[in-house]
N, C-alpha and C positions, 0 to 999 in steps of 0.2 A: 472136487476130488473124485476122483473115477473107483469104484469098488477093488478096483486090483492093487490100486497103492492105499498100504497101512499109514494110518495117521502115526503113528510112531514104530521103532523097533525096537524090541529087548533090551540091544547094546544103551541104547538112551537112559535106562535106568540102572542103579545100583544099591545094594543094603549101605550106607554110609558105615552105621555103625558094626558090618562087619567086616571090612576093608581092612587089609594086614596094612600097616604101617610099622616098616623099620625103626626103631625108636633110637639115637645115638646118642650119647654124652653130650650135654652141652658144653660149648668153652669154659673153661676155668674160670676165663678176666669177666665170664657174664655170670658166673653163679653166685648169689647171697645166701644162699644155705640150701643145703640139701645133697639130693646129687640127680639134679633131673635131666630125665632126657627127651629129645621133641624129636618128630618126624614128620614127613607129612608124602601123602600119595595123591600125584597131580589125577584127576580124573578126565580132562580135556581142556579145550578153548572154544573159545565162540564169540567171533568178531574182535580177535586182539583182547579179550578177557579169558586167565588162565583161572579153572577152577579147582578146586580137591579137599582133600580131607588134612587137618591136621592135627598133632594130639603132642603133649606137653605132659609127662609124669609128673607128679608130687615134689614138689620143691621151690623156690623162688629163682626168676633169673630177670637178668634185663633183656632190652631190646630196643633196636629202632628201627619203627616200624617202616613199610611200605604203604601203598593206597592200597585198604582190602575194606571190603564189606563181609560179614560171616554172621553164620548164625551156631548158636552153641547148643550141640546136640547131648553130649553128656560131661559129667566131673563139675566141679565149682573149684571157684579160683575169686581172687580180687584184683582186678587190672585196674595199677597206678599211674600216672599223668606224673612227668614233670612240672612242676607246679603247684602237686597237693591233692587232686583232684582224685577220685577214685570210682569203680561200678566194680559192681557185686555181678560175676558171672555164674549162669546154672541154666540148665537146657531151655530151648527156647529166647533165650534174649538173644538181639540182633543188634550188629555195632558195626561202626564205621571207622576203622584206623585211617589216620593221616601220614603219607610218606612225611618222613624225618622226625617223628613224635619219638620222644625213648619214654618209655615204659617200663613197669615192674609187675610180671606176672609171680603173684606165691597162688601156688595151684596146689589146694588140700583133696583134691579127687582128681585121677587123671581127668583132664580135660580134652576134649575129642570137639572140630568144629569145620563145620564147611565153610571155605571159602571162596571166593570170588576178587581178584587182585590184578590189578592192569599191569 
């Protein structure tokens, strides 16, 4: 690499945790209690993988999932499995969703998480 080109640019990085994300209502037919709401702000792509932040208020809702990988930067929540199964999220753990898995997120701290999702 020749002195004139920078091994990175600014644009390349971001604060995650302070990235405005729009927050909206979730569906009705997905909420088991509360009244949460999720958003998330794409932050780019790289090679057909799309990445960003996403964050889930206080409350319980379903879902089915996509193929993502993330890691959880802030809030705790308990992410359930069809089938019984469950993990205990809070900053730092990193997880692998499977497309087509439904799940049961109850999120007792907003929870705020980077993703990576083909």
């Amino acid at each position: 690499m020749s002195s004139s080109t920078p091994a990175f640019s600014a644009a390349d990085f971001t604060r995650a945790l302070e990235i405005d994300v729009e927050l909206e209502p979730i569906p009705a037919d997905q909420v088991l209690s509360g009244a949460p709401r999720s958003g998330s702000a794409e932050l780019g792509e790289l090679n057909g993988i799309e990445f960003g932040v996403w964050e889930h208020s206080p409350g319980t809702s379903t879902d089915v999932e996509v193929e993502e990988v993330f890691i959880v930067l802030a809030g705790r929540a308990t992410l359930s499995f069809e089938g019984g199964s469950s993990i205990e999220l809070a900053p730092g753990v990193v997880g692998r969703l499977r497309e087509g898995q439904r799940t049961v997120w109850t999120v007792t701290e907003t929870l705020r998480k980077v993703y990576l999702s083909a």
